[in-house]
C-alpha positions as CSV (number, residue, x, y, z in Angstrom):
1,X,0.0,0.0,0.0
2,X,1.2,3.5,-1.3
3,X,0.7,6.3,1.7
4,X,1.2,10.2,0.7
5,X,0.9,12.6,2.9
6,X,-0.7,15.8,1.1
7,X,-0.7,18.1,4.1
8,X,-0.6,18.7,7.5
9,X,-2.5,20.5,10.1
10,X,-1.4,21.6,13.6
11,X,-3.2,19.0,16.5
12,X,-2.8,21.7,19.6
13,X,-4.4,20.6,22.5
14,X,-5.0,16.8,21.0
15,X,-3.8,13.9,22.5
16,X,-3.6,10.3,21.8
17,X,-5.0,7.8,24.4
18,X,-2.4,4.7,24.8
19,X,-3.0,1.7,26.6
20,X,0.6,-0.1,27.9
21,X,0.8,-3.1,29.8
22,X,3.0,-2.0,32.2
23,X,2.1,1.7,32.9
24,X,-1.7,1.4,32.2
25,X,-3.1,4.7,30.1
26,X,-1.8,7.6,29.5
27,X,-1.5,10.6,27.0
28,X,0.5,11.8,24.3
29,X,0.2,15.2,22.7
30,X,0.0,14.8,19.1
31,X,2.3,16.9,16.9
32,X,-0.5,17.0,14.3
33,X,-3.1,15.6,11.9
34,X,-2.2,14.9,8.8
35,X,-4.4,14.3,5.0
36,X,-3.2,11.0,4.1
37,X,-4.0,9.8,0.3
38,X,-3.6,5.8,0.5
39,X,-3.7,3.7,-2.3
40,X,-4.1,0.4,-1.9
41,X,-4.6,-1.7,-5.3
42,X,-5.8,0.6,-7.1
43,X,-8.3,2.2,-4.4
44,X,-7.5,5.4,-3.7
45,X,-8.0,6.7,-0.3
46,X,-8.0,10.4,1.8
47,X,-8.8,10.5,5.0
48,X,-7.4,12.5,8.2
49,X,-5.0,11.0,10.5
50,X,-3.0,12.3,13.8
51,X,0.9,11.7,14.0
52,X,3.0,11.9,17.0
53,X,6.7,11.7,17.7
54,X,7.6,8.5,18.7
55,X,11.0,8.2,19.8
56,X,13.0,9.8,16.8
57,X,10.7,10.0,14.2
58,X,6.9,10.8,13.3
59,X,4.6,8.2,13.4
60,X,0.7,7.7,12.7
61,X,-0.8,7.7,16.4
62,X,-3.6,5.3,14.9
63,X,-1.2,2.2,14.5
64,X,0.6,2.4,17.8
65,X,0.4,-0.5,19.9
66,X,-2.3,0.3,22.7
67,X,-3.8,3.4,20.6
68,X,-7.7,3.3,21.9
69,X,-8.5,7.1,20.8
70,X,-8.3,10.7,20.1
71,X,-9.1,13.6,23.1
72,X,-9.1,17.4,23.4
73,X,-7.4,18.8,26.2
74,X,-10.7,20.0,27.4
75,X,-12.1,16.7,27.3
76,X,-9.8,15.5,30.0
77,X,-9.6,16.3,33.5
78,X,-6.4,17.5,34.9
79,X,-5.9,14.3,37.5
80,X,-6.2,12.3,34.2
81,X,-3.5,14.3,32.4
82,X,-0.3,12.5,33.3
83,X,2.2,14.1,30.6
84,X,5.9,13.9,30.3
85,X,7.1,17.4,30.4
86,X,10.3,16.6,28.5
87,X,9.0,15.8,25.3
């Protein structure tokens, strides 16, 4: 499958829900969304997907291991928000 990314939007104040094993849930503040044209044979494809940075690169937040979904910052509750202040 053929992925192009034909633009990108800013994602302030999203976050992507992640379950882990070991550390339960927790949130990670997308970088931003991106309009991704797939084609996948012969079926062509846009929709609108977030990306975060993973380590040391961008990757879709949607195909992380433990991703359940998508919040606004306003949508969760500041006990909830358990960020890691040096990303």
């Amino acid at each position: 499958m053929a992925t192009k990314i034909l633009s990108i939007m800013p994602a302030d104040d999203w976050y992507a829900l992640i379950a882990d094993e070991e550390e339960g849930t927790g949130y990670e503040p997308l970088t931003c969304f991106a309009l991704v044209q797939s084609d996948e044979e012969g079926e062509i494809t846009t929709e609108v997907r977030p990306m975060i940075w993973a380590d040391t690169a961008m990757a879709f937040a949607d195909e992380i291991e433990g991703f359940l979904d998508l919040e606004r910052i306003e949508e969760i509750g500041d006990d909830e928000l358990d960020i890691d202040d040096d990303q």
